[in-house]
MARFIVEX-208629 format. One line per 3 residues: number of its first residue (from 1); for each residue x negated, y negated, z negated of N, C-alpha, C, CB. Coordinates in steps of 0.02 Angstrom, whole numbers, plus 50000, padded with zeros to 5 digits. Last residue first. Glycine has a CB too. Layout:
BEGIN
NUM) X:Y:Z:X:Y:Z:X:Y:Z:X:Y:Z | ...
//
This chain:
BEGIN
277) 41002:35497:46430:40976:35566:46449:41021:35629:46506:40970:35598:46375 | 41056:35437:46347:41064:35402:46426:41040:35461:46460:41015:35325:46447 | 41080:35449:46219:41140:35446:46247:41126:35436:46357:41181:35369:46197
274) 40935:35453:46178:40953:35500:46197:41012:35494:46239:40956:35534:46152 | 40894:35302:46208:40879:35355:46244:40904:35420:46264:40842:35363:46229 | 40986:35256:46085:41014:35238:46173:40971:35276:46237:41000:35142:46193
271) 40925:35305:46022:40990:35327:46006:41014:35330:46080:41033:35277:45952 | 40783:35248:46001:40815:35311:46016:40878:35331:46031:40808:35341:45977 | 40857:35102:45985:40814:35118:46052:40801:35200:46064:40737:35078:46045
268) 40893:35115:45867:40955:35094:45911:40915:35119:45977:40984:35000:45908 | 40768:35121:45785:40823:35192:45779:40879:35161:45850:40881:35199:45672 | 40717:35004:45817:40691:35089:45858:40717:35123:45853:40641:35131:45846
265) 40779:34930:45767:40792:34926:45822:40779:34976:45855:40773:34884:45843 | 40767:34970:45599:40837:34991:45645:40836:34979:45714:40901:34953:45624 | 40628:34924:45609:40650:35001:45619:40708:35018:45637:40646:35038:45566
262) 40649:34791:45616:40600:34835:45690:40624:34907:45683:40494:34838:45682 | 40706:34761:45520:40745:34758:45549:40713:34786:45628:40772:34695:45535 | 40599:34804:45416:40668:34835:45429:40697:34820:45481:40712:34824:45384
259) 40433:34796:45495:40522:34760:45466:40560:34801:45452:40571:34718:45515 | 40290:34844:45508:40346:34864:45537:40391:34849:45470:40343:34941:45570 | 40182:34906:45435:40171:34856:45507:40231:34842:45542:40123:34891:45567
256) 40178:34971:45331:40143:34899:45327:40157:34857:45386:40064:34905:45323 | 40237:35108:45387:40266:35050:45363:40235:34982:45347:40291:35068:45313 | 40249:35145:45553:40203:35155:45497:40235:35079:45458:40105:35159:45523
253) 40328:35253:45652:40327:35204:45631:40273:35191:45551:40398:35194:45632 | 40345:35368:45786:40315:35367:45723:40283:35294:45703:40263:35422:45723 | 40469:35453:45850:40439:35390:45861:40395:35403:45809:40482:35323:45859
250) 40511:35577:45891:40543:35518:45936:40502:35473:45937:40608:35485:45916 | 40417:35699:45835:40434:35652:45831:40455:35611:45892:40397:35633:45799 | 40358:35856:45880:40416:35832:45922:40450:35748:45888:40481:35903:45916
247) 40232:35877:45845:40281:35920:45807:40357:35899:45831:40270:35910:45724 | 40147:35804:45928:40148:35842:45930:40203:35896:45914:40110:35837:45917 | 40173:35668:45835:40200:35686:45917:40198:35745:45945:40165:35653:45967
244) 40119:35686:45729:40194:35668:45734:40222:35694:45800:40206:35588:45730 | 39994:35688:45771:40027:35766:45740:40092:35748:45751:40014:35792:45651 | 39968:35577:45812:39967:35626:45847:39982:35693:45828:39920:35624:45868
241) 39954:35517:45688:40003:35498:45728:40020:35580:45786:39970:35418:45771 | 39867:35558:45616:39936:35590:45577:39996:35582:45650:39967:35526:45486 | 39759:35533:45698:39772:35617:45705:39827:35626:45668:39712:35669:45677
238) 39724:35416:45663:39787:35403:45743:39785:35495:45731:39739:35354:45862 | 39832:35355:45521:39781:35379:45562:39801:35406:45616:39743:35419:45534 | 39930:35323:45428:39910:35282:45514:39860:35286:45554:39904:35215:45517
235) 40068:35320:45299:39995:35365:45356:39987:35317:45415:40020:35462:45401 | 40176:35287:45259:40101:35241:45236:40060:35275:45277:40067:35244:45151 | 40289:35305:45381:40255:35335:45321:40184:35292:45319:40244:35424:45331
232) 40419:35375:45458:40399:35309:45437:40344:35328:45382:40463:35262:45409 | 40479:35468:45624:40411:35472:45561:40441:35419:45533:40316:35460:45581 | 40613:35488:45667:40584:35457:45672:40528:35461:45611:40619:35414:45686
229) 40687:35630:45778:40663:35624:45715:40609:35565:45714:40634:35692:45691 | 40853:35671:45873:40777:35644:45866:40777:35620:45799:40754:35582:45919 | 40904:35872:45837:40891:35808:45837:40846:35765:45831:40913:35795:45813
226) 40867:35981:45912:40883:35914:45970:40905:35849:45928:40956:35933:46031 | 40880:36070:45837:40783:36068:45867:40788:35982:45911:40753:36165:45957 | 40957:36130:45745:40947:36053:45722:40873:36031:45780:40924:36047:45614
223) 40992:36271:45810:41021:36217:45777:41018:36143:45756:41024:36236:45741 | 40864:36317:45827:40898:36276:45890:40976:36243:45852:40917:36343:45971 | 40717:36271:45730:40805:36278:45717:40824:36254:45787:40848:36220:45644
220) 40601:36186:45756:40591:36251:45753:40667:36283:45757:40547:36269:45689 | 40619:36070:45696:40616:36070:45782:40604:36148:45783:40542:36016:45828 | 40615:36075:45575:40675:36042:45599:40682:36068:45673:40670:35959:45594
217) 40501:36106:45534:40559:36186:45547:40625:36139:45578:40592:36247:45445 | 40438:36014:45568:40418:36062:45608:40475:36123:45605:40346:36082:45586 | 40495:35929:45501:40502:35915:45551:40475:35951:45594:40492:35868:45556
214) 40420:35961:45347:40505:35972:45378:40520:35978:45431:40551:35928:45371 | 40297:35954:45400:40331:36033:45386:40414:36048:45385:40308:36055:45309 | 40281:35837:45371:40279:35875:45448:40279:35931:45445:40227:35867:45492
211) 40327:35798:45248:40374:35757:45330:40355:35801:45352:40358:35680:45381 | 40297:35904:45132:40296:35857:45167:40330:35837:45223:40255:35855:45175 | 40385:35996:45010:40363:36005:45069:40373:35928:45114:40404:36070:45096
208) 40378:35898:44852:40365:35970:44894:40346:35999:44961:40410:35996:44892 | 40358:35752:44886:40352:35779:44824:40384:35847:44878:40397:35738:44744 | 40289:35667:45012:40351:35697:44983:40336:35724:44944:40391:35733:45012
205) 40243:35582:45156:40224:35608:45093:40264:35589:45015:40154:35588:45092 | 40316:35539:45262:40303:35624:45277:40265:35614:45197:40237:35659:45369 | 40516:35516:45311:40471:35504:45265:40410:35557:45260:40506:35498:45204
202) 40620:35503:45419:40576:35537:45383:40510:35516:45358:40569:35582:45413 | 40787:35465:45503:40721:35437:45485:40687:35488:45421:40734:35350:45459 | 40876:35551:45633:40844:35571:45555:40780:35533:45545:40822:35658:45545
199) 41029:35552:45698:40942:35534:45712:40921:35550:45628:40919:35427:45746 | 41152:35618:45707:41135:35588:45765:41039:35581:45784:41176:35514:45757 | 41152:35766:45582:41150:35687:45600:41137:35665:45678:41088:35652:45558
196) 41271:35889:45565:41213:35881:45590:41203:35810:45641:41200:35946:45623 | 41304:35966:45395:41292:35893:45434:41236:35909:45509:41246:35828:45367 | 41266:36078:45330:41335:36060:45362:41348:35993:45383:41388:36073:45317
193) 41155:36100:45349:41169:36181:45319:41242:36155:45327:41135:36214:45224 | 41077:35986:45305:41068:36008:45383:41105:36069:45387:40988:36022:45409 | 41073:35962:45169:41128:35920:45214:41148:35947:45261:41113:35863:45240
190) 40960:36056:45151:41044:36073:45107:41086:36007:45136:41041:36068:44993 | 40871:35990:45197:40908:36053:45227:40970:36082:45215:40878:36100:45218 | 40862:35889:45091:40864:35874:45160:40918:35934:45212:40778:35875:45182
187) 40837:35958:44972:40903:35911:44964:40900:35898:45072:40882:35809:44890 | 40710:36023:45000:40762:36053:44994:40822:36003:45003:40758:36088:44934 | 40634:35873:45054:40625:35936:45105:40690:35981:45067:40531:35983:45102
184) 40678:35726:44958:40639:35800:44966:40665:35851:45015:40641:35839:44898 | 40800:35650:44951:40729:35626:44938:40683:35672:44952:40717:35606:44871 | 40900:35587:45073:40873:35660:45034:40802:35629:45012:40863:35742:45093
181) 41073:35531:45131:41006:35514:45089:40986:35592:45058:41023:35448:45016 | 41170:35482:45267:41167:35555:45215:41084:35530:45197:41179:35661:45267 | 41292:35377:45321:41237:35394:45300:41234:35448:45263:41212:35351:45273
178) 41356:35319:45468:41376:35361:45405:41325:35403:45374:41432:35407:45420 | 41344:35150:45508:41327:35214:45527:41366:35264:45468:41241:35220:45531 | 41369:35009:45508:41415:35039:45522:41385:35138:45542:41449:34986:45582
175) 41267:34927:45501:41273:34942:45588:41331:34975:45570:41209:34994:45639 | 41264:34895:45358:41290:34854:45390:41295:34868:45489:41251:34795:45361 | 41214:35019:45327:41270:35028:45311:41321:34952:45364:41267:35031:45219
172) 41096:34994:45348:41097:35056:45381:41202:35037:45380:41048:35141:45325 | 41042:34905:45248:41006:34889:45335:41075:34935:45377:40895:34942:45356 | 41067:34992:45138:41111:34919:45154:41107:34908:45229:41076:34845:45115
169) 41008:35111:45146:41059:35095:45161:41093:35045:45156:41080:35123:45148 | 40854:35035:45142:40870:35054:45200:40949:35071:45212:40828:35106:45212 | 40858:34972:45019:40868:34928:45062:40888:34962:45119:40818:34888:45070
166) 40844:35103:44946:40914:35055:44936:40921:35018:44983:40919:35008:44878 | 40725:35153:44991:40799:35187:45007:40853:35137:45006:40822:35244:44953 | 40630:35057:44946:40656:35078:45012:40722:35127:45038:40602:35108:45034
163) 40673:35115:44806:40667:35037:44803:40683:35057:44884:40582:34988:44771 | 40633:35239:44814:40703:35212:44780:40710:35141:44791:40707:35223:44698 | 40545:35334:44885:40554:35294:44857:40615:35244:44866:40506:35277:44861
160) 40590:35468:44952:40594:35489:44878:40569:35409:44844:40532:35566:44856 | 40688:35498:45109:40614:35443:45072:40629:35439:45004:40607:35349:45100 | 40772:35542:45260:40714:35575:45200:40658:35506:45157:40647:35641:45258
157) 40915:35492:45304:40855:35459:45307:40814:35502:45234:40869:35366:45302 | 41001:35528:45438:40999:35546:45396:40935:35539:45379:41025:35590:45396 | 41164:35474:45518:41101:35454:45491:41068:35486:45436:41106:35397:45475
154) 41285:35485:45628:41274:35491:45567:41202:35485:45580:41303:35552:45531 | 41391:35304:45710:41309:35382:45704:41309:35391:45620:41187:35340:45737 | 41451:35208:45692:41495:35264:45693:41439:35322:45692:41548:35264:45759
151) 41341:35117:45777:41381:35111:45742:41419:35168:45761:41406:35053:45741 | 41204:35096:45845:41213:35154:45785:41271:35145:45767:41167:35152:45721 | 41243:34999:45958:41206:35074:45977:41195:35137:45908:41116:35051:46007
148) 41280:34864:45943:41328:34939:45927:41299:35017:45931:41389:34943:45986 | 41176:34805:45971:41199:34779:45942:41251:34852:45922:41214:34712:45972 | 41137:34858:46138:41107:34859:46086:41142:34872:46001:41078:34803:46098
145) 41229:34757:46203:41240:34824:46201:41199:34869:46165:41242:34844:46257 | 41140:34629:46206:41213:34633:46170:41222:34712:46170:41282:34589:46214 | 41026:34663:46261:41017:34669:46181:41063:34683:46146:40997:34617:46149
142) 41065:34690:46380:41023:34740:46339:41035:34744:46266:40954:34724:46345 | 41120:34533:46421:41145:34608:46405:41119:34670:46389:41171:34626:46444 | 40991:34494:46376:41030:34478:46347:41079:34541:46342:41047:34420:46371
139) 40906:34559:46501:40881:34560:46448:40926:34532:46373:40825:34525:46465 | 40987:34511:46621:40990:34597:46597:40946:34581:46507:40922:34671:46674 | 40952:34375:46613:41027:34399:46601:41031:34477:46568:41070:34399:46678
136) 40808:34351:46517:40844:34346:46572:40895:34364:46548:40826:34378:46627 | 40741:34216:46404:40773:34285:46405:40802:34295:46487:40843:34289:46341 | 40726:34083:46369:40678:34121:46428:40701:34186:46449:40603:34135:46404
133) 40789:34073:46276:40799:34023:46326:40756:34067:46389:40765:33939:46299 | 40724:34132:46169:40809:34168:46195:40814:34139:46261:40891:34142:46143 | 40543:34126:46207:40608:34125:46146:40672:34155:46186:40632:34031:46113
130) 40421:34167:46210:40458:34211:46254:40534:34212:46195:40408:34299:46272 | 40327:34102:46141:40300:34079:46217:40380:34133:46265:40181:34124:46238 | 40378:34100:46018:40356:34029:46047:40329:34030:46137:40282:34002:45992
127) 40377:34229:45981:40438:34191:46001:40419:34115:46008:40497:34200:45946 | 40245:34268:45974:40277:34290:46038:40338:34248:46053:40297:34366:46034 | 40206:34178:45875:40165:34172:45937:40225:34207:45979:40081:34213:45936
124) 40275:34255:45779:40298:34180:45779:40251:34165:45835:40287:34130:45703 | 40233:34377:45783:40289:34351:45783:40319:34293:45804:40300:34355:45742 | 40095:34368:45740:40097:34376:45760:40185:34372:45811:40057:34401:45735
121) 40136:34324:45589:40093:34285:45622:40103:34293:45716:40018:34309:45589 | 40199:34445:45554:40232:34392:45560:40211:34322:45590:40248:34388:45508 | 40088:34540:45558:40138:34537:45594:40170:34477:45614:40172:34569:45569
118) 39978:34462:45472:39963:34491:45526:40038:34494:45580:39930:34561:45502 | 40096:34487:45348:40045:34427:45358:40046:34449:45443:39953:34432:45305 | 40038:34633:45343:40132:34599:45342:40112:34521:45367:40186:34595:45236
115) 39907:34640:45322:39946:34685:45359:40031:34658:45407:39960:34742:45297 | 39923:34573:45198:39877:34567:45242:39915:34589:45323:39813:34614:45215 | 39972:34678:45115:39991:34592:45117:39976:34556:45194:39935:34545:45052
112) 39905:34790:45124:39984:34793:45153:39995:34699:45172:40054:34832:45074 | 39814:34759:45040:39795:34769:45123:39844:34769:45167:39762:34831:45142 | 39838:34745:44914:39824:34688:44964:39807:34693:45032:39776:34654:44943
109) 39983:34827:44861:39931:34833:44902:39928:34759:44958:39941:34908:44939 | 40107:34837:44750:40096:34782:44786:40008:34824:44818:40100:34697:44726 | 40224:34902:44671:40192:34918:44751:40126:34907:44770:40224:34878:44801
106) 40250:34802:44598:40244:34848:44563:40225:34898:44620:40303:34858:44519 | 40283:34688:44676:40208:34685:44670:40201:34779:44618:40179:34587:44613 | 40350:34708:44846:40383:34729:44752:40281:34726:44703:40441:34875:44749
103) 40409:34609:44969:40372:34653:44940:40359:34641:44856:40312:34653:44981 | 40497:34550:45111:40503:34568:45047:40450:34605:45020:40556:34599:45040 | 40518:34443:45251:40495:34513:45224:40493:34498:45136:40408:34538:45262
100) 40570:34310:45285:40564:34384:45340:40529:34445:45320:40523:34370:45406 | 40702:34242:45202:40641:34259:45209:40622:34327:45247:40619:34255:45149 | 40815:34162:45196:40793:34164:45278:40704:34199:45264:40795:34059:45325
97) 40902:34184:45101:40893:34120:45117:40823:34122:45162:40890:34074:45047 | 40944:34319:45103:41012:34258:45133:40958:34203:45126:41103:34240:45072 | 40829:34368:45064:40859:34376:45121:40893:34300:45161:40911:34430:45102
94) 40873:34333:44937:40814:34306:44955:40810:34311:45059:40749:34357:44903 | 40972:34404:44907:40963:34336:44885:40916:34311:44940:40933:34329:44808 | 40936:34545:44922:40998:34514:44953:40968:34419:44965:41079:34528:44884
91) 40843:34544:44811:40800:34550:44876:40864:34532:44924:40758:34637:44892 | 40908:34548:44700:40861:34485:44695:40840:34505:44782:40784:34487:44619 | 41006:34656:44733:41033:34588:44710:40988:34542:44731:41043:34580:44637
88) 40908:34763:44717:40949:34741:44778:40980:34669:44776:41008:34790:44787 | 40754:34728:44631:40824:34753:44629:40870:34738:44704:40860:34713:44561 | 40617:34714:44608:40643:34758:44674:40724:34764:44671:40609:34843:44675
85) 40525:34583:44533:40584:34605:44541:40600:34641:44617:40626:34548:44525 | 40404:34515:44570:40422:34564:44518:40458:34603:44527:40443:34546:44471 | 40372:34491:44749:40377:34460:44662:40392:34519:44636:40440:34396:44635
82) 40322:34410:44857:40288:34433:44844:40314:34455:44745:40233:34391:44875 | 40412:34357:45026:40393:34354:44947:40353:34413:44941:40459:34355:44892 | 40362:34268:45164:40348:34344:45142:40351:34330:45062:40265:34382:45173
79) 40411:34157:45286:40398:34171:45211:40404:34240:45192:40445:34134:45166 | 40392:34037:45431:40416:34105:45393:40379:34129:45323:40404:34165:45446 | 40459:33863:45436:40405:33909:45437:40417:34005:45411:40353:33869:45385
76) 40566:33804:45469:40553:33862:45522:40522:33928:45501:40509:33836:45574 | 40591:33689:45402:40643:33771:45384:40630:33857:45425:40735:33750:45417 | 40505:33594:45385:40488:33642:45388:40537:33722:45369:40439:33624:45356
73) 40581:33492:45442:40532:33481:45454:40481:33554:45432:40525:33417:45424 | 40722:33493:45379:40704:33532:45464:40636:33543:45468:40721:33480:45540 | 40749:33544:45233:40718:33503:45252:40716:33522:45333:40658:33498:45212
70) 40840:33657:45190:40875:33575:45194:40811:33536:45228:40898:33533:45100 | 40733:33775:45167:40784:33759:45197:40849:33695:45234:40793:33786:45169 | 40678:33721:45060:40648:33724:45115:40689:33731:45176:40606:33769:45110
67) 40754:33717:44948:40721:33669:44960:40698:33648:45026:40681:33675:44925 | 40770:33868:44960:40822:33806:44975:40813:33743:44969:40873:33808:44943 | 40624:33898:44905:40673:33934:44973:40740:33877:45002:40723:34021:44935
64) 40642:33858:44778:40592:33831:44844:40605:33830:44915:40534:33867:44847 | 40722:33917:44723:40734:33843:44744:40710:33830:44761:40743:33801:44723 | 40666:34050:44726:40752:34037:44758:40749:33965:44764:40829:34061:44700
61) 40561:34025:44656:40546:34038:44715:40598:34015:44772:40535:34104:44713 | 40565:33880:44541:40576:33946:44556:40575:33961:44638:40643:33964:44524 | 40490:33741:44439:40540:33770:44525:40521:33842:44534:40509:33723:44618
58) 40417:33778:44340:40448:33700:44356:40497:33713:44409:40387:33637:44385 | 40353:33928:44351:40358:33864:44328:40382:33804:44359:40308:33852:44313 | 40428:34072:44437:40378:34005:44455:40392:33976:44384:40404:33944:44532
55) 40466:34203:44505:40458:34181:44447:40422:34129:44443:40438:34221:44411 | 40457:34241:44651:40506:34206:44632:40498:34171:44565:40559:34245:44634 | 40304:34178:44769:40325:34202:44696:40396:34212:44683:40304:34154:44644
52) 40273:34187:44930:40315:34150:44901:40324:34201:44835:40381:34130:44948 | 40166:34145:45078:40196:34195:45021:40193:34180:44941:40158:34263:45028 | 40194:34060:45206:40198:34070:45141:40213:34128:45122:40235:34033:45116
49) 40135:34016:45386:40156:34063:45328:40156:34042:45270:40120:34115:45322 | 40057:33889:45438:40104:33957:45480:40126:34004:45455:40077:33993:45525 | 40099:33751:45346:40086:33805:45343:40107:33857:45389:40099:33814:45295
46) 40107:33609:45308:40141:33637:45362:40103:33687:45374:40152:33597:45419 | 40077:33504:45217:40035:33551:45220:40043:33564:45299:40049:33608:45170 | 40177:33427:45149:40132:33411:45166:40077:33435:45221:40120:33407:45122
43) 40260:33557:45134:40296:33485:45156:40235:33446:45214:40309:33424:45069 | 40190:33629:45070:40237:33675:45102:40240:33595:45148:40316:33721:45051 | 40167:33549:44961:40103:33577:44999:40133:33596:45045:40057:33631:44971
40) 40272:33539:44880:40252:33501:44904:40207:33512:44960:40238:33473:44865 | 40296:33678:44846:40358:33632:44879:40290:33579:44913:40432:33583:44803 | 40200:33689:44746:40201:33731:44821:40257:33702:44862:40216:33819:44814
37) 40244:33590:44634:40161:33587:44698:40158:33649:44753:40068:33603:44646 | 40361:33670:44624:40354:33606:44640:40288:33578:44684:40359:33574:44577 | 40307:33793:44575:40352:33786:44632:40360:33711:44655:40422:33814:44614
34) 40121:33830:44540:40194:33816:44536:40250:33793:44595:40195:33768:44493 | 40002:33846:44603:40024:33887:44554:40094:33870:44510:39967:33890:44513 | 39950:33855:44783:39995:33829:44715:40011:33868:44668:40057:33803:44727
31) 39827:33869:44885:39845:33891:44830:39889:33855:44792:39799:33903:44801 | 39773:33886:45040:39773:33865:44998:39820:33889:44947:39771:33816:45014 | 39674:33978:45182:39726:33989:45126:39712:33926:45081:39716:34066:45082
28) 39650:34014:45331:39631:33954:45304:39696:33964:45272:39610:33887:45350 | 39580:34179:45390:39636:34157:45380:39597:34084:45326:39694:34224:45347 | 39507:34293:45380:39486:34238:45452:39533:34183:45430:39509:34270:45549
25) 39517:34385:45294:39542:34406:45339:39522:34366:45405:39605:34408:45321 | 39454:34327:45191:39427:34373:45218:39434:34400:45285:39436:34408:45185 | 39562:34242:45149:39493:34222:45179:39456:34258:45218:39453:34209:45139
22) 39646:34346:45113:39668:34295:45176:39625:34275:45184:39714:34243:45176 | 39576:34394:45003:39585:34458:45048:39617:34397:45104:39646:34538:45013 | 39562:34266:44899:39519:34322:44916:39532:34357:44997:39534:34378:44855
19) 39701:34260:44899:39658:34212:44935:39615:34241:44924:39650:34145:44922 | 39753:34374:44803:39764:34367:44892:39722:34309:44922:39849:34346:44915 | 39657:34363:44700:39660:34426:44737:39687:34418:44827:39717:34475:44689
16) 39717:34256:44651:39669:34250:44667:39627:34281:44726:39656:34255:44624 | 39828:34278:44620:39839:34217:44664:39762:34227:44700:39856:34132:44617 | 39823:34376:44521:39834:34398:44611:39851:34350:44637:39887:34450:44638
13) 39761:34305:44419:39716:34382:44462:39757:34386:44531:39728:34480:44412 | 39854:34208:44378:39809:34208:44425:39755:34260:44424:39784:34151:44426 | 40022:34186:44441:39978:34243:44425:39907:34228:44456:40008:34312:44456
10) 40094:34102:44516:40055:34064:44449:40015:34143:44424:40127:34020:44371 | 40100:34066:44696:40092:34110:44632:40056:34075:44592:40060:34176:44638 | 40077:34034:44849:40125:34010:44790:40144:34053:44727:40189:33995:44821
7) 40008:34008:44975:40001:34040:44929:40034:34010:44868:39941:34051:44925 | 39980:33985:45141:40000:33942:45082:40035:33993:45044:40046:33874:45100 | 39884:33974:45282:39936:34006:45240:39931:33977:45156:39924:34093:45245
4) 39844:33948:45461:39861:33915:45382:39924:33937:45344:39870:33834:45385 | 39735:34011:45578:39802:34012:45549:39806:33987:45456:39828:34097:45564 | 39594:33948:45645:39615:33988:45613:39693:33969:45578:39561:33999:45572
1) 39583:33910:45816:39593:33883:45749:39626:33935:45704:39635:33818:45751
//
């Protein structure tokens, strides 16, 4: 049975645009073009996803969100906004009221939607057949020791977009790490010249010298050759991948397919590789 998603935008080219591209996908989409008839549908409906407007008529996204929240009957379901606004403030907000991904339509790619969709779908299958209750003992204590694996690390994250930077030092700041930000290959090296970070997330398409030219003189310097370097980048062809690996990447994460909170786990899952080495 195909998966049911529920669409809550008064924009209609891209109310349209995404039920377009969820049909396409295999996916059974319906449509509200306000917050009150998406409240309701949400209720009625019981949807394995929403993606959620904030700017609504009659009910706003935030009061849908806490609408949804007070009800049990559907506080579970998971929600991907989809809105205007990238500020830290409006994406904090939205957070705190339990949504599992964020996206800036001034961004916005329907294949990414799709993409994010896909995950979270996928998400909510694994934690239904392999919830906490099923966890073993070592698998708890894994996680608890986990939980500290960046705190007190320096960090040093390459990405010239501003909207992902901000969130990444909030993500970054709450493990308690000590962060160093470069938007470009010079500002990067000019850290590496008297910092030298624990792990380095990297960005590879950059306004001057790309990710894998950094990360090739990164690993080229026996000065900086040991530290691990995590790709993140709109690339996902499997020859960008395999260049990553080639040029000594730890990991190479692609962003449509992957949380913030998946990337700080991979940065904690390097960290605890190297320390065990």
């Amino acid at each position: 049975m195909a998966s049911k998603i529920l669409v809550i935008e008064d924009d209609i080219f891209l109310g349209d645009v995404l039920m377009q591209k969820l049909k396409a996908a295999g996916y059974e989409a319906s449509l509200a073009r306000d917050g009150v008839s998406g409240l309701k549908q949400l209720r009625e409906g019981k949807p394995d996803l929403v993606l959620l407007d904030i700017i609504l008529p009659q009910m706003n996204g935030y009061e849908v969100l806490e609408a949804k929240l007070k009800d049990p009957s559907i506080s579970s379901i998971p929600v991907i906004v989809v809105s205007n606004s990238g500020q830290p403030v409006e994406i904090n907000r939205a957070l705190a009221l339990g949504v599992k991904d964020y996206l800036v339509k001034a961004q916005f790619d329907p294949e990414e939607v799709i993409a994010k969709v896909r995950l979270q779908l996928m998400k909510q299958r694994n934690q239904a057949t392999d919830g906490p209750a099923n966890q073993s003992g070592e698998q708890i204590k894994a996680s608890a020791g986990n939980q500290a694996a960046l705190a007190g690390k320096k960090i040093m994250w390459v990405e010239d977009d501003k909207f992902l930077s901000d969130i990444i030092a909030r993500k970054l700041s709450v493990q308690g790490c000590q962060l160093f930000h470069a938007t470009d290959g010079v500002q990067a090296f000019k850290i590496l010249e008297t910092e030298t970070p624990d792990l380095i997330l990297l960005d590879i398409l950059l306004s001057g010298i790309d990710g894998f030219e950094i990360l090739k003189q990164i690993k080229s310097k026996e000065a900086t050759a040991r530290i691990p370097v995590i790709l993140l980048s709109n690339l996902g062809q499997r020859e960008d991948v395999e260049k990553g690996k080639m040029l000594g990447a730890a990991r190479f994460l692609i962003k449509a397919t992957v949380t913030l909170d998946e990337i700080v786990e991979e940065m904690k899952n390097v960290i605890r590789e190297i320390v065990g080495k």
